[in-house]
C-alpha positions in Angstrom: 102.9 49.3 121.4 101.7 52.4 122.9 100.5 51.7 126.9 98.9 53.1 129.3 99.0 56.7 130.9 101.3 57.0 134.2 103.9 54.8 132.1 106.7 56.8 133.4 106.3 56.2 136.8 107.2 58.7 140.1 109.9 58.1 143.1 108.0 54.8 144.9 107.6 57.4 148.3 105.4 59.3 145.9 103.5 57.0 144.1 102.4 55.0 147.6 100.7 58.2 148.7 99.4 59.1 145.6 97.3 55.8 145.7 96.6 56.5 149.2 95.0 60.1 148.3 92.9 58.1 145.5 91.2 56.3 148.0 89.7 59.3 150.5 86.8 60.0 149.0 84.6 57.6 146.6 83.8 60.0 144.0 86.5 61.5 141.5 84.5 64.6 141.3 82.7 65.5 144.2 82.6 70.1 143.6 82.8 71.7 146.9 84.7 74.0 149.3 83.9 72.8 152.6 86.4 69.9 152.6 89.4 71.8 151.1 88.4 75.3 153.5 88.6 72.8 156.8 91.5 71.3 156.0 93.4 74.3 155.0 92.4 76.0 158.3 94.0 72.6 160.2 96.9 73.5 158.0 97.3 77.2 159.5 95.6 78.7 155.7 98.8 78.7 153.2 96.4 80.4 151.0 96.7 83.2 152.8 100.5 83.3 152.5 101.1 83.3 149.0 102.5 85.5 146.8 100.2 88.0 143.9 97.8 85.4 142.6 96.9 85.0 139.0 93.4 82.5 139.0 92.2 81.7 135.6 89.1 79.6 134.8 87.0 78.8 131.2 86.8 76.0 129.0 89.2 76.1 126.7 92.6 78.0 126.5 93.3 78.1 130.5 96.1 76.0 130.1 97.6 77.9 127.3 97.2 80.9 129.2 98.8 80.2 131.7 101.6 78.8 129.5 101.7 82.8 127.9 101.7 84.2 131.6 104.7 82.2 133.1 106.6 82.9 129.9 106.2 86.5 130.2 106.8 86.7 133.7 110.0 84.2 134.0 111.2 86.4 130.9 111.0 90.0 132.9 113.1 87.9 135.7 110.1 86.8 138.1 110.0 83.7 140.2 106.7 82.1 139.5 104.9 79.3 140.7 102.0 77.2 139.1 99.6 75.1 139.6 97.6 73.3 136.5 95.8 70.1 136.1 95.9 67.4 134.8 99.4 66.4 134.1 100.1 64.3 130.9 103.3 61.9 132.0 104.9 62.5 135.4 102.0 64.4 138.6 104.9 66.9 139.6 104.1 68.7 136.3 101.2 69.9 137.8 103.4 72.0 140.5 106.1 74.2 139.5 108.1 75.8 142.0 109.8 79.4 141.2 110.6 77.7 137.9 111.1 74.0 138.1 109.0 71.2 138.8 108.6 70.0 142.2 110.8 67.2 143.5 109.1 63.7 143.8 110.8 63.3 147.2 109.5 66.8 148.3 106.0 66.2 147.2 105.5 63.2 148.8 106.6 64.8 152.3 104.1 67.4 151.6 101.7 65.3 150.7 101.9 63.1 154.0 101.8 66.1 155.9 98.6 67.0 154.6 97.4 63.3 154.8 98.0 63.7 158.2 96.6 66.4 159.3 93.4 65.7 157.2 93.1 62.5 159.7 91.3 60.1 157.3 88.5 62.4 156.8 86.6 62.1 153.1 88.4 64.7 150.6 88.9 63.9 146.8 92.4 63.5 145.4 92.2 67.1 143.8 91.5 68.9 146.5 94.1 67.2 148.7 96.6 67.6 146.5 95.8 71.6 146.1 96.2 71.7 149.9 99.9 70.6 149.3 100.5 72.9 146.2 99.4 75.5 148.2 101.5 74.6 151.5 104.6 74.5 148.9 103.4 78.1 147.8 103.8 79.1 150.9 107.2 77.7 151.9 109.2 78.3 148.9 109.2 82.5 148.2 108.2 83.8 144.7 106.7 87.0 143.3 103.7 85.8 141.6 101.4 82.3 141.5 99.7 81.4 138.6 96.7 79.2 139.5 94.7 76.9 137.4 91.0 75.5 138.1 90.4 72.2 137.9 87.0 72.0 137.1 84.2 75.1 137.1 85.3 78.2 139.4 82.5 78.7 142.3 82.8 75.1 143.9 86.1 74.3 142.8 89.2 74.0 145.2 91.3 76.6 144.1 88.6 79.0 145.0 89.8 79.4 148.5 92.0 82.5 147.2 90.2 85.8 149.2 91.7 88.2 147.1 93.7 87.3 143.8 95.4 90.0 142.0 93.8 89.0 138.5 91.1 86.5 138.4 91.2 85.6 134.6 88.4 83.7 132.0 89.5 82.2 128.9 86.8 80.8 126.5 83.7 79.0 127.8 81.8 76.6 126.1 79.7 73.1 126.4 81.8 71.0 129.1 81.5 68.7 131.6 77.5 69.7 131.6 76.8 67.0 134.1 78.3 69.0 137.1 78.6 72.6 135.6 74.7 72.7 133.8 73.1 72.2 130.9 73.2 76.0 129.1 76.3 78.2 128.3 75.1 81.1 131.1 75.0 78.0 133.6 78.3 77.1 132.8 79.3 81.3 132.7 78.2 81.5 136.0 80.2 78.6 137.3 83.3 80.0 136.0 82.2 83.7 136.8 82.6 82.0 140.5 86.5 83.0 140.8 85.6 86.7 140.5 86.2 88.3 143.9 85.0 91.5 145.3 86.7 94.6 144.2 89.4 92.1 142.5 90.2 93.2 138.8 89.1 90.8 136.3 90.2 90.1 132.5 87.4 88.0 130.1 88.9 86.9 127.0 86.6 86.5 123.5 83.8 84.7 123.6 81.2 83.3 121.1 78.2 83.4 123.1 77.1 87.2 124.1 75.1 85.2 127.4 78.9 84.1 128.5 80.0 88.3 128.3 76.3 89.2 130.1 77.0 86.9 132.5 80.6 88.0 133.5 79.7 91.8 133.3 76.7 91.0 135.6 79.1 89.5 138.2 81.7 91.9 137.9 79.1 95.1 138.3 77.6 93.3 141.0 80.7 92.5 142.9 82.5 95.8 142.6 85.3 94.3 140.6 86.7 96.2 137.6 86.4 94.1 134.4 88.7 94.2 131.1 86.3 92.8 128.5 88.1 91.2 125.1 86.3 93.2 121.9 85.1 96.1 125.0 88.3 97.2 127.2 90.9 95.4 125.0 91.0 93.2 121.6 93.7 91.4 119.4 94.1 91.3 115.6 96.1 89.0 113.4 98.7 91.0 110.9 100.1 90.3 108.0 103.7 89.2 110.3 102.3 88.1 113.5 99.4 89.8 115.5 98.1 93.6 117.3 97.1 94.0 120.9 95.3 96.9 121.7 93.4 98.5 125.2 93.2 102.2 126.2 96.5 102.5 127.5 98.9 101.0 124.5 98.7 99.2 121.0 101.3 96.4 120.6 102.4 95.2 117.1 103.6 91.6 118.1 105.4 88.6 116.6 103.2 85.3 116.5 103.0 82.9 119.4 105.2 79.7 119.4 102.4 78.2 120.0 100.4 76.9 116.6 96.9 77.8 116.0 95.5 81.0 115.0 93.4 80.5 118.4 96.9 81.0 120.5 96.1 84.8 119.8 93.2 85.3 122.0 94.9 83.1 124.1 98.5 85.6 124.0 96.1 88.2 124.2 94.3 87.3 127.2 97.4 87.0 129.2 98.7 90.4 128.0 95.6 91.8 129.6 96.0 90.2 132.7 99.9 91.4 132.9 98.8 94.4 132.7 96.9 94.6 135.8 99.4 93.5 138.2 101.9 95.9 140.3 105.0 93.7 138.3 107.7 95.0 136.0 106.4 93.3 133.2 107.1 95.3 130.0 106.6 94.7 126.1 110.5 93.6 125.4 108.8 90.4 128.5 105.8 90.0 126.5 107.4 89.1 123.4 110.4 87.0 125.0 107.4 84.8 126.7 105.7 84.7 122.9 108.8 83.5 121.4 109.8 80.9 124.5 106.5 79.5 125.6 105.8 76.0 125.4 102.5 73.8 126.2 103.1 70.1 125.2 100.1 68.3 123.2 98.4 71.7 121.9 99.0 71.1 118.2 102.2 70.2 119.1 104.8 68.4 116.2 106.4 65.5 117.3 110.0 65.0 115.9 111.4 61.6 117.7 110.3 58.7 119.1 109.6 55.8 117.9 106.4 56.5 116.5 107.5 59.2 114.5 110.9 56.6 113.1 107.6 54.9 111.3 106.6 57.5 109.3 107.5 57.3 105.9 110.4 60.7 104.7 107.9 64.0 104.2 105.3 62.7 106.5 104.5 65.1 110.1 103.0 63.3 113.1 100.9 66.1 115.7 99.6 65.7 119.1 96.7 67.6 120.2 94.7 67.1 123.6 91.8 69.3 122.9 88.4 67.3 124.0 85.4 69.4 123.6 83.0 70.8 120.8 84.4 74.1 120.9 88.1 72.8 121.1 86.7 70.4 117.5 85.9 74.3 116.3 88.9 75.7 116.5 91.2 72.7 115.5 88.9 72.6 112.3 90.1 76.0 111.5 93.7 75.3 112.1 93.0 72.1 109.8 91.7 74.3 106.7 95.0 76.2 106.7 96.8 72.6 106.5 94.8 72.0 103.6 96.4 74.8 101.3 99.5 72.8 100.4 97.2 69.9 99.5 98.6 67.6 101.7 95.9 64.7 103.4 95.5 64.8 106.7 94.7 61.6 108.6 93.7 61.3 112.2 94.3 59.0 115.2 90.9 59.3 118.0 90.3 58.8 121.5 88.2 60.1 123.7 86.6 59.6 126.9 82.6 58.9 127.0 82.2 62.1 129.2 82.8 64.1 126.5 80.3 65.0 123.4 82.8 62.9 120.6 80.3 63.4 117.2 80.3 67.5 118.4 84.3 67.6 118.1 84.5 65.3 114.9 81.6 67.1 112.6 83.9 70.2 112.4 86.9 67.9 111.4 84.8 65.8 108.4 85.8 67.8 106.2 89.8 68.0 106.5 90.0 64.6 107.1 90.8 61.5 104.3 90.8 58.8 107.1 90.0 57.9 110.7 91.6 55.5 112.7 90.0 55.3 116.3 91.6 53.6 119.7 90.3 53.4 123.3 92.8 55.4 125.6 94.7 52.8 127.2 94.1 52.7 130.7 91.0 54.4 131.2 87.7 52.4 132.0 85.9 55.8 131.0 87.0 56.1 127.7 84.8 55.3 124.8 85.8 51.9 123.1 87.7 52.0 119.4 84.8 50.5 117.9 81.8 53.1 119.2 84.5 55.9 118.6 84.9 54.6 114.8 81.1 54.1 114.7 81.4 57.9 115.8 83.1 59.1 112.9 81.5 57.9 110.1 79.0 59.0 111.9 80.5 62.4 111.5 81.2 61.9 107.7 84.5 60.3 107.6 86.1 56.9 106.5 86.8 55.1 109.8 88.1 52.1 111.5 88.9 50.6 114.8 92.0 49.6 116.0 93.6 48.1 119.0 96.2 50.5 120.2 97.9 53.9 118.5 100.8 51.7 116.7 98.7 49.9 114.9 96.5 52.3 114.1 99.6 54.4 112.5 101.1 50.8 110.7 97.8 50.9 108.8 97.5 54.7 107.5 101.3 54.3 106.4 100.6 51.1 104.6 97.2 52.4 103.1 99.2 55.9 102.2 103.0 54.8 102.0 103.1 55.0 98.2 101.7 58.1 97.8 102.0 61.7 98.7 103.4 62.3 101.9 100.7 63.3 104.3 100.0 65.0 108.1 99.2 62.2 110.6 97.5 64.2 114.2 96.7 62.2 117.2 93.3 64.2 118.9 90.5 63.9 121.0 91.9 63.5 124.6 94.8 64.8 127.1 95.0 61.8 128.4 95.5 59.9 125.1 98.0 62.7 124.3 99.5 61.9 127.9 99.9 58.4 126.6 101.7 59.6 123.7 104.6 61.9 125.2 105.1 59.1 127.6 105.7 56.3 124.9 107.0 58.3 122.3 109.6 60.2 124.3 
């Protein structure tokens, strides 16, 4: 049976202080930059000692982004650190120093040191746990940080960097409306927070023409120089892989490793943003880091474990943590290329009650011969198997509830076994898909 998230469990130093940090502060989510600004001044500002800064916010696509940019810059022979959130087995992937992922032992330390000096004064978990990414920044050298919001841009804790060398935003859509706003230029502006004056700044494509408005309003406003996607620079899918073009090159490139027609913009974006820093980063980088990158649970196949030993021979089991309306989109496009071999696709659901679940399942509907929905173990915010099933027939599809991912997978192979061999993807949630690479590894 498939358990809960955390299942592989850190060094027991870090995992007491971890639970410590959870209890500072009694919201989750609590959006400002007072808390994180005082506590990195008792800290001496490690912010301010960091090397080039890479800051990309949007909706969808920042961590893949960021995926694209460390692969391009480890490949031209940089040391890079980076921050994302949230992690999906093990919290040090959220830190990587100059290459590897922070030691348990290390963290911790760090992580007392800031509980220290914070004194017991109310911060949330993220933003003390910034203040320790950014102190291990500082201590360890590098030539370039890649930083990823948590949540928004303006309010959010990462937003403490004065002068980044590339603030970057990657698709924005309808997300977490209850502390961003309730229309797409709201939410624009938000992310359009991270720009910083006289700072270049690279947009990738957008949907909405308000979320473009809004970002060349900011930029013209703040003096910073903007790279527009479809304006200053675009990308193109060819016959072989896909073009990038701005006013200074055209690039005839080999697809992404990562899968999804959508990794393009994403590549794209991150080209744009390479080319804007003072770093020796050249073509023969940008297609090592397309060939090398890797971003687990982003359409990702799964090939071992023991979920996968239940498949019948010629079935595919995939893993995808996309969560939103926009991320149902482009998933729904990927889906309709799986459908030209003729092979059915069945799905495995979880998502949290946060989210907008019938907006990311209409798109699927019509890929999909059967639904099997699950809570996501461990999390009292997730929306129960039987509302989530309710959700997709809802939607248009055959569904039904099940207690936990095995099961759920036991019945599509017993309703399908006999028959064509067939795609089973696991969707709706990173921290479902967390579940997933934890158990199935």
């Amino acid at each position: 049976m498939i358990k809960a998230a955390a299942i592989v469990p850190a060094a027991p130093r870090l995992e007491a202080v971890l639970e410590r940090m959870r209890l500072l502060h009694p919201k989750v989510i609590d959006l400002s930059l007072g808390r994180i600004e005082g506590l990195l001044a008792k800290l001496g500002n490690p912010e301010r000692r960091l090397p080039p800064v890479i800051h990309v916010a949007g909706t969808n696509g920042k961590g893949s982004t960021v995926a694209f940019l460390r692969a391009m810059a480890e490949a031209a022979g940089l040391r890079v650190h980076v921050y994302t959130s949230p992690h999906l087995v093990h919290f040090h992937e959220r830190i990587r120093l100059a290459g590897h992922f922070i030691d348990d032992d290390r963290l911790a330390g760090l992580l007392e040191e800031v509980e220290q000096v914070n004194g017991g004064a109310p911060i949330t978990f993220f933003e003390i746990t910034t203040a320790a990414a950014f102190l291990a920044f500082a201590e360890e050298p590098a030539d370039l940080v890649l930083l990823e919001v948590g949540l928004g841009g303006r309010l959010d804790a990462t937003n403490v960097i004065q002068a980044p060398a590339v603030s970057v935003l990657t698709r924005i859509s309808m997300d977490h409306l209850q502390f961003l706003g309730d229309s797409i230029g709201a939410i624009a502006a938000e992310k359009a927070g991270i720009i910083k004056p006289g700072c270049p700044v690279v947009a990738g494509p957008q949907v909405d023409m308000a979320v473009t408005d809004v970002f060349q309003d900011v930029a013209t406003r703040l003096g910073s120089p903007l790279a527009l996607a479809g304006r200053d620079w675009s990308v193109e899918a060819t016959a072989d892989g896909f073009r990038y073009c701005d006013a200074a090159r055209t690039l005839d490139l080999p697809l992404p490793a990562l899968a999804g027609a959508h990794q393009i913009a994403n590549a794209g974006t991150a080209i744009a943003a390479v080319t804007q820093l003072a770093l020796p980063i050249g073509e023969a980088a940008v297609r090592q880091g397309l060939a090398s990158v890797e971003w687990p649970a982003r359409l990702q196949h799964l090939r071992r474990g023991p979920l996968v030993e239940m498949l019948p021979t010629g079935w595919d089991l995939h893993l995808d943590g996309g969560h939103n309306d926009s991320a149902g989109e482009v998933l729904a496009r990927h889906l309709a290329g799986w459908r030209a071999d003729g092979r059915p696709l069945d799905i495995i659901f979880g998502m949290l009650g946060s989210k907008r679940p019938l907006d990311f399942l209409r798109p699927l509907a019509p890929h999909v011969r059967r639904l099997r929905a699950v809570a996501i173990p461990g999390e009292a915010a997730s929306v129960t198997a039987a509302e989530a099933a309710d959700l997709a027939r809802q939607a248009g599809m055959e569904a039904a509830d099940f207690p936990d991912v095995t099961t759920a997978l036991a019945d599509l192979v017993a309703l399908g076994g006999d028959g064509e061999p067939a795609r089973v993807l696991i969707c709706g949630s990173l921290y479902l898909a967390g579940t997933i690479l934890a158990a199935n590894g």
